[in-house]
N, CA, C and O atoms as CSV, one atom per row, in Angstrom:
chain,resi,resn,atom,element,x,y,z
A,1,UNK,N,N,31.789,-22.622,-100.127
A,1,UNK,CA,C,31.153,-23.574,-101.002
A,1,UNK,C,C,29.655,-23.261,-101.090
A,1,UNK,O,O,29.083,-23.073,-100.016
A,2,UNK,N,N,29.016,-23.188,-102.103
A,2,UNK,CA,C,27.819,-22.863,-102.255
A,2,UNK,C,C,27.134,-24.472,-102.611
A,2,UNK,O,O,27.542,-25.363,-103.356
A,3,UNK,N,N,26.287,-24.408,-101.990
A,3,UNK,CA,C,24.463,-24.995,-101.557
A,3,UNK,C,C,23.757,-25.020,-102.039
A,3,UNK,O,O,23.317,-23.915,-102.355
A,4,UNK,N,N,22.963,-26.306,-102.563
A,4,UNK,CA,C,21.817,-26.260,-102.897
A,4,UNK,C,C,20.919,-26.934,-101.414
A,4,UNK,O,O,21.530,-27.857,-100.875
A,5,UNK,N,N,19.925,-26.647,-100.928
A,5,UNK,CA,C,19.336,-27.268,-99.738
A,5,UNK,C,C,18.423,-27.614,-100.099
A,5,UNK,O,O,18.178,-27.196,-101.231
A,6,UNK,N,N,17.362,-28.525,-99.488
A,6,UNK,CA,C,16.109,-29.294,-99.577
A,6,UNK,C,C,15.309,-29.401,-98.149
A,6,UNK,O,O,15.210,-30.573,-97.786
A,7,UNK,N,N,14.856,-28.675,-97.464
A,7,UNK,CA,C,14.324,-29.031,-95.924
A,7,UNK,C,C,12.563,-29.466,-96.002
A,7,UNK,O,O,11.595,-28.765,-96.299
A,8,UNK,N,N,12.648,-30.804,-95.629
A,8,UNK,CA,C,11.609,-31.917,-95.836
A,8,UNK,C,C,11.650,-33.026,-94.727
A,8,UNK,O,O,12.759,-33.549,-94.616
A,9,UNK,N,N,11.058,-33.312,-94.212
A,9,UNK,CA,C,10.774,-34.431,-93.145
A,9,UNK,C,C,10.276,-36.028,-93.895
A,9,UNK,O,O,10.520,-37.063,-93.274
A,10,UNK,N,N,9.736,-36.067,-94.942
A,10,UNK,CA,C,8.960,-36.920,-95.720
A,10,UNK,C,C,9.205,-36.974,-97.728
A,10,UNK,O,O,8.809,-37.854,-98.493
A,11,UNK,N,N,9.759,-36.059,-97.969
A,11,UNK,CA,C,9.703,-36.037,-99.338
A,11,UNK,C,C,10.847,-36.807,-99.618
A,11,UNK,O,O,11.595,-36.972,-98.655
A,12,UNK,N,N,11.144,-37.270,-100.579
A,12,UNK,CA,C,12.665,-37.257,-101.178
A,12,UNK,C,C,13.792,-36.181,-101.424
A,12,UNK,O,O,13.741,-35.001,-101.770
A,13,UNK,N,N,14.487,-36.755,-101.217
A,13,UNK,CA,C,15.713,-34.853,-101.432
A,13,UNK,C,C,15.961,-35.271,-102.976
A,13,UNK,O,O,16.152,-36.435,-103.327
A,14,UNK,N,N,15.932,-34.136,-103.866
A,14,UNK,CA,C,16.609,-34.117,-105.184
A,14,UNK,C,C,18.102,-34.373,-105.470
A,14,UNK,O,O,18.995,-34.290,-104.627
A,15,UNK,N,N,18.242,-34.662,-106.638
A,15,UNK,CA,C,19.268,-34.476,-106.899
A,15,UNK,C,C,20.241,-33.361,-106.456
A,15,UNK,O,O,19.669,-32.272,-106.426
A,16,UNK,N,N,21.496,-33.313,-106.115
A,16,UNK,CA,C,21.895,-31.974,-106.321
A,16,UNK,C,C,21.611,-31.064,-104.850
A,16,UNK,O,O,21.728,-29.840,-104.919
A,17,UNK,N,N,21.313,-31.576,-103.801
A,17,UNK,CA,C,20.598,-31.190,-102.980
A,17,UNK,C,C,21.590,-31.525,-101.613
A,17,UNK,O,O,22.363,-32.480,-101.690
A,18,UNK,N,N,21.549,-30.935,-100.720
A,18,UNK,CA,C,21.529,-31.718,-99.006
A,18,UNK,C,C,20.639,-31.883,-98.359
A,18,UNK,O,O,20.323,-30.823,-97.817
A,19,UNK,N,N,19.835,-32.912,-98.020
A,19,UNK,CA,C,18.883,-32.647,-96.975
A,19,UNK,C,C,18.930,-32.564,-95.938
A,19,UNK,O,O,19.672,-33.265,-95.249
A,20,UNK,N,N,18.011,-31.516,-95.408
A,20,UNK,CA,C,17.773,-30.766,-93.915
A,20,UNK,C,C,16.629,-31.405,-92.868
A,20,UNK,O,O,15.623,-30.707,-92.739
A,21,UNK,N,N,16.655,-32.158,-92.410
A,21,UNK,CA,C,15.104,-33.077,-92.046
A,21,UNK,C,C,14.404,-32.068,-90.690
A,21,UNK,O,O,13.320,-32.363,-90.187
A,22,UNK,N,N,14.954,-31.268,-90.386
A,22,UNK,CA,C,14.668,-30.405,-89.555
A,22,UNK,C,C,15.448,-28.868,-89.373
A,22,UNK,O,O,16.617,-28.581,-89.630
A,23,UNK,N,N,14.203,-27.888,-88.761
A,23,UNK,CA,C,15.097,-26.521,-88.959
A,23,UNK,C,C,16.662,-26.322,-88.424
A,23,UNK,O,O,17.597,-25.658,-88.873
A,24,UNK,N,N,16.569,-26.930,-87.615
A,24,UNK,CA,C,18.014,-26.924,-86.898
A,24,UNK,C,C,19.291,-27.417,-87.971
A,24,UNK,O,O,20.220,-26.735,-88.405
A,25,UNK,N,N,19.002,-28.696,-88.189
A,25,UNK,CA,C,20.245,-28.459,-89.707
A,25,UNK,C,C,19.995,-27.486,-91.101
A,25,UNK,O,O,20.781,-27.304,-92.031
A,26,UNK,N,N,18.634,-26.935,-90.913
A,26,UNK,CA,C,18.664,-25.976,-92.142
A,26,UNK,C,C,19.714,-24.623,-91.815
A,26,UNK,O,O,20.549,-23.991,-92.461
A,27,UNK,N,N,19.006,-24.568,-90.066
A,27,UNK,CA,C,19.879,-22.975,-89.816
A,27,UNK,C,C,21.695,-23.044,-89.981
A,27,UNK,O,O,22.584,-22.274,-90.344
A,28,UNK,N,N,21.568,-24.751,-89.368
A,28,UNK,CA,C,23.263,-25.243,-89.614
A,28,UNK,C,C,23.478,-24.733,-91.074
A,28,UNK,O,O,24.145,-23.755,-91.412
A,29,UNK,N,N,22.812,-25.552,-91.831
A,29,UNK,CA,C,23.924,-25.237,-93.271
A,29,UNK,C,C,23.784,-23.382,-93.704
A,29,UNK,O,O,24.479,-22.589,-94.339
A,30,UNK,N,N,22.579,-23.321,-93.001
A,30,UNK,CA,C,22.611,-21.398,-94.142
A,30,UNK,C,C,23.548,-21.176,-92.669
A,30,UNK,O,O,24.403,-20.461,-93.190
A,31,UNK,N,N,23.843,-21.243,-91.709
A,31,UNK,CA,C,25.077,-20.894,-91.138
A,31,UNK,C,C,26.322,-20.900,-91.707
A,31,UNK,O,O,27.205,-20.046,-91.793
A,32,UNK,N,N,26.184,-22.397,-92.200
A,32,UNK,CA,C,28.117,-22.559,-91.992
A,32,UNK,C,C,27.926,-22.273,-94.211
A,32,UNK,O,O,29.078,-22.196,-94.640
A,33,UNK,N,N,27.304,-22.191,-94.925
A,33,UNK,CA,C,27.850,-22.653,-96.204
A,33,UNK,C,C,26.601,-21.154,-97.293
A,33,UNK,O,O,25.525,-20.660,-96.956
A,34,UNK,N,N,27.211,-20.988,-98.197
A,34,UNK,CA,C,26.461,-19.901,-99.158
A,34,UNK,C,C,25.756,-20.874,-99.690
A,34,UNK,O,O,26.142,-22.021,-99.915
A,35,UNK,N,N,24.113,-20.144,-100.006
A,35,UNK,CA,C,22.916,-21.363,-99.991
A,35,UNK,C,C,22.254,-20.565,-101.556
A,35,UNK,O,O,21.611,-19.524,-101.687
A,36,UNK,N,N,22.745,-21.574,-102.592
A,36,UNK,CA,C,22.395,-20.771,-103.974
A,36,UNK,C,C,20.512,-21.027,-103.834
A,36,UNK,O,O,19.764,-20.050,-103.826
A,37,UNK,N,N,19.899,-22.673,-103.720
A,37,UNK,CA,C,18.784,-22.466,-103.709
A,37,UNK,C,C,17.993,-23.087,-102.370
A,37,UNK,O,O,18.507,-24.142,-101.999
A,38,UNK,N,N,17.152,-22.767,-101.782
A,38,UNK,CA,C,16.994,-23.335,-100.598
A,38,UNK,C,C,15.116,-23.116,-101.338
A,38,UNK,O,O,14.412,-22.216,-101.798
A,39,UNK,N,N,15.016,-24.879,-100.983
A,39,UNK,CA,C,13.538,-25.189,-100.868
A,39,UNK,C,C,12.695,-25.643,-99.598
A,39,UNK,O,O,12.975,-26.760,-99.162
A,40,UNK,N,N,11.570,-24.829,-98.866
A,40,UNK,CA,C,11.610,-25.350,-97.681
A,40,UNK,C,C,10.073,-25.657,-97.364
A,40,UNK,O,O,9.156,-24.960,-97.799
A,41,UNK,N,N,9.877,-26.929,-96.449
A,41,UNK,CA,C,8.122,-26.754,-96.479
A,41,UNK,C,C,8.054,-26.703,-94.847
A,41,UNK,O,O,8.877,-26.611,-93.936
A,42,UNK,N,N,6.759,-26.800,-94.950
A,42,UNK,CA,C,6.818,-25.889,-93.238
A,42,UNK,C,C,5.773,-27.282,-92.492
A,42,UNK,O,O,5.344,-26.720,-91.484
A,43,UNK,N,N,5.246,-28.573,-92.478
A,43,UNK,CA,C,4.712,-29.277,-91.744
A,43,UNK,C,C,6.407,-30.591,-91.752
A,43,UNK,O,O,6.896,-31.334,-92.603
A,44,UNK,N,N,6.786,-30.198,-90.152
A,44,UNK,CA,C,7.676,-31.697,-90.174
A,44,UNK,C,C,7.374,-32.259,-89.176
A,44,UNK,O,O,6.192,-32.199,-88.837
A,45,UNK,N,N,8.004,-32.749,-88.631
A,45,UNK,CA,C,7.978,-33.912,-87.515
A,45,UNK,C,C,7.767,-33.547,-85.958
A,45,UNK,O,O,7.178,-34.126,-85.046
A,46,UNK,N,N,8.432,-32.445,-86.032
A,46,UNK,CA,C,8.178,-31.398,-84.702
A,46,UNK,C,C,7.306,-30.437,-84.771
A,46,UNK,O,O,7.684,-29.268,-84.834
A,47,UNK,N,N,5.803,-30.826,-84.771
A,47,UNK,CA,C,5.294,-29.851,-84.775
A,47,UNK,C,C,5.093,-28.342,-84.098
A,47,UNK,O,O,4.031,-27.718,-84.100
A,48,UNK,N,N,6.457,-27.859,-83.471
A,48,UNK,CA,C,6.466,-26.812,-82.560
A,48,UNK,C,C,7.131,-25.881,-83.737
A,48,UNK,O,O,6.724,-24.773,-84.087
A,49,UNK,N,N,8.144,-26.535,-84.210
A,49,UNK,CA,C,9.243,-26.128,-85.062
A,49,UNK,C,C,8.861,-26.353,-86.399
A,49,UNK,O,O,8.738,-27.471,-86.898
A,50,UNK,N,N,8.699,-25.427,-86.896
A,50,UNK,CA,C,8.235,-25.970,-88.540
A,50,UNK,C,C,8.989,-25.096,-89.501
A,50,UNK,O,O,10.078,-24.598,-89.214
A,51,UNK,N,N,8.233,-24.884,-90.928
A,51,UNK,CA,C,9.211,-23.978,-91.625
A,51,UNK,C,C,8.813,-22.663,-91.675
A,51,UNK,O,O,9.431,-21.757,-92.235
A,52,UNK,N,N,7.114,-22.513,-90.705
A,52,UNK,CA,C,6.969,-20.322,-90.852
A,52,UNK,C,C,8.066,-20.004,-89.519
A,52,UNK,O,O,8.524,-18.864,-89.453
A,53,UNK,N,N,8.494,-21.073,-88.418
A,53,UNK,CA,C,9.455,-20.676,-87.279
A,53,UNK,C,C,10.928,-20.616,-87.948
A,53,UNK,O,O,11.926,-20.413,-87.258
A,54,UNK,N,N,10.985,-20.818,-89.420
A,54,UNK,CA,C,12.645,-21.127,-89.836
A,54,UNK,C,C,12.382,-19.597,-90.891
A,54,UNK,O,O,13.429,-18.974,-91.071
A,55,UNK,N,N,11.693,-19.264,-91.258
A,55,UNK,CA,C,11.581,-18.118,-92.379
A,55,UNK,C,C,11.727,-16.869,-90.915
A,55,UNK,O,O,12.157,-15.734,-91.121
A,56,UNK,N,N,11.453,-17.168,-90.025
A,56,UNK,CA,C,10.899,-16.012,-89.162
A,56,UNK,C,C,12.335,-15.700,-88.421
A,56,UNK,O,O,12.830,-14.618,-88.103
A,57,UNK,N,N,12.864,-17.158,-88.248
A,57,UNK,CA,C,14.322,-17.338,-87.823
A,57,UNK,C,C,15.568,-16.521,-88.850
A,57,UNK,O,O,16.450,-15.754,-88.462
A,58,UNK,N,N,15.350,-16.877,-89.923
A,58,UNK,CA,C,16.096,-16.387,-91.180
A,58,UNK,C,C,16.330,-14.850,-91.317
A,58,UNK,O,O,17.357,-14.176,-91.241
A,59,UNK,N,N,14.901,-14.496,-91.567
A,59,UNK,CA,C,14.643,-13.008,-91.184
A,59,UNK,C,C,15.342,-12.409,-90.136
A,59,UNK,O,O,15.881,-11.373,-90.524
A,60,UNK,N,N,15.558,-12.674,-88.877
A,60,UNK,CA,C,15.700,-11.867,-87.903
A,60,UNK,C,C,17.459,-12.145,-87.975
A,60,UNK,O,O,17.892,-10.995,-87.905
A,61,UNK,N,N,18.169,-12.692,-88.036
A,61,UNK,CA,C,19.711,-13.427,-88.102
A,61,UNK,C,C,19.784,-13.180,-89.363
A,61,UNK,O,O,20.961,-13.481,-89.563
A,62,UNK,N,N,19.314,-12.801,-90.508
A,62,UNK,CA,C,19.404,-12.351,-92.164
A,62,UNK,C,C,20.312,-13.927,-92.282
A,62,UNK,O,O,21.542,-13.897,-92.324
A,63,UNK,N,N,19.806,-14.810,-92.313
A,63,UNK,CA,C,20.405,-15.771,-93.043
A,63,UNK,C,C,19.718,-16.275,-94.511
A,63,UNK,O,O,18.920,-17.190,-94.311
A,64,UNK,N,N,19.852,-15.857,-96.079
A,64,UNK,CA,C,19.676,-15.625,-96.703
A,64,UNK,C,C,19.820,-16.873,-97.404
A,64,UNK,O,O,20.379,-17.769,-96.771
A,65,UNK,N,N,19.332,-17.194,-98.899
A,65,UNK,CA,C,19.315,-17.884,-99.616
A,65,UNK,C,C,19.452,-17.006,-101.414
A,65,UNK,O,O,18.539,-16.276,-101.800
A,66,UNK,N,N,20.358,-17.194,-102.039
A,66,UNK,CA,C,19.902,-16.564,-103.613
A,66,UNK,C,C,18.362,-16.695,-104.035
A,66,UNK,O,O,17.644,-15.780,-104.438
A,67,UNK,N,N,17.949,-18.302,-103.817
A,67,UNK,CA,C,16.700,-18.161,-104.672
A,67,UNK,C,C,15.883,-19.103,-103.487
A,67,UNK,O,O,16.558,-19.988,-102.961
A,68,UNK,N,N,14.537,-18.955,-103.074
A,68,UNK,CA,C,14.101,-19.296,-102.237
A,68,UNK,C,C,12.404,-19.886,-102.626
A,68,UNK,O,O,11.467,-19.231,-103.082
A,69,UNK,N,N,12.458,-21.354,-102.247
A,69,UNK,CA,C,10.943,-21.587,-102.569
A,69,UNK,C,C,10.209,-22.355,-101.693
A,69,UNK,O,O,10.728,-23.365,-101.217
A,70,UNK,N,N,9.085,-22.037,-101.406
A,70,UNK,CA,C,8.288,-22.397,-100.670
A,70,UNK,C,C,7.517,-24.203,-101.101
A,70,UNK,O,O,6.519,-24.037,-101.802
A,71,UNK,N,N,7.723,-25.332,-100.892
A,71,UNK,CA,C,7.472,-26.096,-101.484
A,71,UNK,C,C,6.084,-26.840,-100.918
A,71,UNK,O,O,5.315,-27.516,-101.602
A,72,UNK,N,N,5.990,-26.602,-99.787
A,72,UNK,CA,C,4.999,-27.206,-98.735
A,72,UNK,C,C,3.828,-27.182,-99.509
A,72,UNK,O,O,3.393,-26.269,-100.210
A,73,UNK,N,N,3.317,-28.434,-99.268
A,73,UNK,CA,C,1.592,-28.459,-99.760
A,73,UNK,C,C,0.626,-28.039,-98.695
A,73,UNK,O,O,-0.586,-27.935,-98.879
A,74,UNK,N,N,1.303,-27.787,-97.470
A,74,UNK,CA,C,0.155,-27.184,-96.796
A,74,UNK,C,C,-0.346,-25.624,-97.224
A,74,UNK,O,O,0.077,-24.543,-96.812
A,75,UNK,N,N,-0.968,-25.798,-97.799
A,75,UNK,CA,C,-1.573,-24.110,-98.542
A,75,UNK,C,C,-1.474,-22.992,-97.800
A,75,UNK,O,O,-0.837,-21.984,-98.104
A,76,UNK,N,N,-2.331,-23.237,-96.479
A,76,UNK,CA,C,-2.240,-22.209,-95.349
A,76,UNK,C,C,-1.053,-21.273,-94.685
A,76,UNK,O,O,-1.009,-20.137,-94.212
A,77,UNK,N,N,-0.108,-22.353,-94.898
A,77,UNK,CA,C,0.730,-22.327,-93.925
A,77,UNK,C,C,1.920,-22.037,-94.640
A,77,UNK,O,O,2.873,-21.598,-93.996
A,78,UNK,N,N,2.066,-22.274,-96.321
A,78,UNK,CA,C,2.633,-22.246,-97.535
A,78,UNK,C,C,2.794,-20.680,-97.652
A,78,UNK,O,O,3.920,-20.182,-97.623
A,79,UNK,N,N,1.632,-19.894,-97.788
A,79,UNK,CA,C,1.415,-18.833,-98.203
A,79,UNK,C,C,1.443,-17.841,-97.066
A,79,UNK,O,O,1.521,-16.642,-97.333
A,80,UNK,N,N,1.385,-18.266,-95.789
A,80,UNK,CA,C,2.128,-17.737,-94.815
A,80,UNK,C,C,3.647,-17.392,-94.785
A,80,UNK,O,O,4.063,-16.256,-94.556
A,81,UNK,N,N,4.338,-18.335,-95.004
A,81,UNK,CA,C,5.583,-18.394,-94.962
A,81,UNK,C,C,6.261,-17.170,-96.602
A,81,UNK,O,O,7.133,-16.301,-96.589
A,82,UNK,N,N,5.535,-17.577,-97.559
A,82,UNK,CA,C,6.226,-16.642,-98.542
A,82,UNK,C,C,5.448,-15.099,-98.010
A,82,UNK,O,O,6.103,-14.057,-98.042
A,83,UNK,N,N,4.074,-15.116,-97.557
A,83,UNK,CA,C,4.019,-13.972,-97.108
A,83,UNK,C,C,4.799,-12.957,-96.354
A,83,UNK,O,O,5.080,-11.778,-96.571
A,84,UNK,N,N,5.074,-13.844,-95.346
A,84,UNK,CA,C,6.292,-13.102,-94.256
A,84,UNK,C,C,7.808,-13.032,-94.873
A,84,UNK,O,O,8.683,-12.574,-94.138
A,85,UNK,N,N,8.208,-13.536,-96.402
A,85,UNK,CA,C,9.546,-13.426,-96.841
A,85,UNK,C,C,9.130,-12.291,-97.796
A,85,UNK,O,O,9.801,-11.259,-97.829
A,86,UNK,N,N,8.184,-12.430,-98.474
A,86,UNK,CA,C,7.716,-11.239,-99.342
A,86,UNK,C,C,8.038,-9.722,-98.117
A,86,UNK,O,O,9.026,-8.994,-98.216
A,87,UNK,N,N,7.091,-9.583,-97.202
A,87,UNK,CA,C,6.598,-8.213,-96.420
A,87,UNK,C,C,7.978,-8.020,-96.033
A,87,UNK,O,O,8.382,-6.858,-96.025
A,88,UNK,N,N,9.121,-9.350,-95.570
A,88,UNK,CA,C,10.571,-8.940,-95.180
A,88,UNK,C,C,11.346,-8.088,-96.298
A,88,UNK,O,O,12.297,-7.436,-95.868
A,89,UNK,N,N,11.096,-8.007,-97.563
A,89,UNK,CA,C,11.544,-7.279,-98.740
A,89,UNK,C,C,11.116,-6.405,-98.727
A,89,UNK,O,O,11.825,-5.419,-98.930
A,90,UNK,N,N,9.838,-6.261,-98.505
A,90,UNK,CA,C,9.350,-4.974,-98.878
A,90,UNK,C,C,10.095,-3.680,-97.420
A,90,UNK,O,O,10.304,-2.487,-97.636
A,91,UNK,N,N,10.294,-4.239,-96.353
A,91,UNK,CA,C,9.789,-3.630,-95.632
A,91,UNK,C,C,12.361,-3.644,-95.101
A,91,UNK,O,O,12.768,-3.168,-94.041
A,92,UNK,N,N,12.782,-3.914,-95.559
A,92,UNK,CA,C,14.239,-3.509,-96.211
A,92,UNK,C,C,14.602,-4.657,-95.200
A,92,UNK,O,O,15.689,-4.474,-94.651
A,93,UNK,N,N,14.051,-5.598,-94.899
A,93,UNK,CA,C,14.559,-6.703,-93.701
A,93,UNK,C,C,15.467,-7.728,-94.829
A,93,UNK,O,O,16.254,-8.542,-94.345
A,94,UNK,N,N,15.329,-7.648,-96.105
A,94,UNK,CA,C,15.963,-9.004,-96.444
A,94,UNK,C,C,16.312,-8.326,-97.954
A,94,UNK,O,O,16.042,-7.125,-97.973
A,95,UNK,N,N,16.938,-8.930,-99.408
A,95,UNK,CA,C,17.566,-8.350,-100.319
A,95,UNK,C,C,16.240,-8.793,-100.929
A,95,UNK,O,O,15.539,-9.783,-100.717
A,96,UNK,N,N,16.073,-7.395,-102.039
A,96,UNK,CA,C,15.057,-7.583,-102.641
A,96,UNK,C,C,15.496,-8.060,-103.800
A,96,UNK,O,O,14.838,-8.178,-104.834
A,97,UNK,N,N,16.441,-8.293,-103.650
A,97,UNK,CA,C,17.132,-9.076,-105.168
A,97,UNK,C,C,16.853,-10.752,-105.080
A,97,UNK,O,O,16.848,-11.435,-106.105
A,98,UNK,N,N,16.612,-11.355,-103.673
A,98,UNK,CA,C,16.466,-12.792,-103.813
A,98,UNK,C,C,15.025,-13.153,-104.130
A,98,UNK,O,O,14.036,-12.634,-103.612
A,99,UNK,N,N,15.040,-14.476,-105.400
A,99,UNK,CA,C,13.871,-14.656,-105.904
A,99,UNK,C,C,12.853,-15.589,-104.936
A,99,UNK,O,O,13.435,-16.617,-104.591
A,100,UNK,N,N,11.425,-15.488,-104.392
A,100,UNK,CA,C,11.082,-16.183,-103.463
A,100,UNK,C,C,9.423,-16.674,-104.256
A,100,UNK,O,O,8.384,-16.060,-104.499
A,101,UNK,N,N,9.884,-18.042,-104.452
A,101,UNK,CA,C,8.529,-18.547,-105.500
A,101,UNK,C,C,7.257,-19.583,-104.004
A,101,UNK,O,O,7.550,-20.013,-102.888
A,102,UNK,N,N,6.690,-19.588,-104.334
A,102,UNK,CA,C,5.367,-20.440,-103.613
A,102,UNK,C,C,5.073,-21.734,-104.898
A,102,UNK,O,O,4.266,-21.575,-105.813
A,103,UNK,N,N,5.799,-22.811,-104.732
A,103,UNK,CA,C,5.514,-24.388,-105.530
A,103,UNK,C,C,5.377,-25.156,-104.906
A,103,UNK,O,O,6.168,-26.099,-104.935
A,104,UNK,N,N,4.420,-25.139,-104.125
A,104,UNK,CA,C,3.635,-26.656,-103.707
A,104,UNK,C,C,4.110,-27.570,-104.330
A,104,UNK,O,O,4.318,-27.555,-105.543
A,105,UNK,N,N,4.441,-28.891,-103.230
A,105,UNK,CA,C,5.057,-30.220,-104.114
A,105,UNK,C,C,3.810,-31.201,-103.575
A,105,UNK,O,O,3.228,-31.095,-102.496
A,106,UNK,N,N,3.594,-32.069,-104.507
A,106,UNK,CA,C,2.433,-33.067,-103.800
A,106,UNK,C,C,3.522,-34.489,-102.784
A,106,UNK,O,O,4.632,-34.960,-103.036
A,107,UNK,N,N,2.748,-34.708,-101.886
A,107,UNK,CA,C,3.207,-35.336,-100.774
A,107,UNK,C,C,3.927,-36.568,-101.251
A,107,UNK,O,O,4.477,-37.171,-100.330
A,108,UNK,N,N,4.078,-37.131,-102.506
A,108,UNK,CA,C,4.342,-38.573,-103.227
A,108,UNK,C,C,4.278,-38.556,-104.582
A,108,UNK,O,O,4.462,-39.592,-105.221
């Protein structure tokens, strides 16, 4: 069964979506289910565990997404995270066929 995911601590989940309120059910679902779009921001509730420790996680276990976006308004930490999914393409760690966008969502 293919997936749409939403991993957010604070936002609303979309339509069309499952929400992931932490990395641990994100890695659950790109475990158990094919993940057409996975949107993920990287400040949640655990600040040990966030979303550059779930991209870094992904990478190394190749747990993949078709289309992948970075939604987090934290800028820093935003552009970290697509950084390290970008350099994983380039560098033959991940399919250079999956699309990986940087869209900041505002907090409300």
């Amino acid at each position: 069964m293919t997936v749409n995911v939403f991993l957010d601590d604070y936002r609303h989940c979309p339509q069309g979506y499952i929400l992931a309120k932490d990395i641990d059910e994100c890695i659950d679902l790109l475990e158990r289910h094919s993940i057409s779009h996975l949107s993920l921001d990287h400040d949640l509730e655990c600040k040990t565990r966030n979303g550059l420790m779930l991209v870094h996680y992904m990478v190394k276990y190749k747990l993949f997404a078709e289309f992948i976006t970075i939604h987090s308004a934290n800028s820093v930490a935003g552009k970290q995270m697509f950084k390290y999914l970008k350099e994983a393409q380039i560098e033959n760690l991940m399919p250079k066929a999956i699309r990986i966008l940087l869209r900041p969502l505002p907090l409300r």
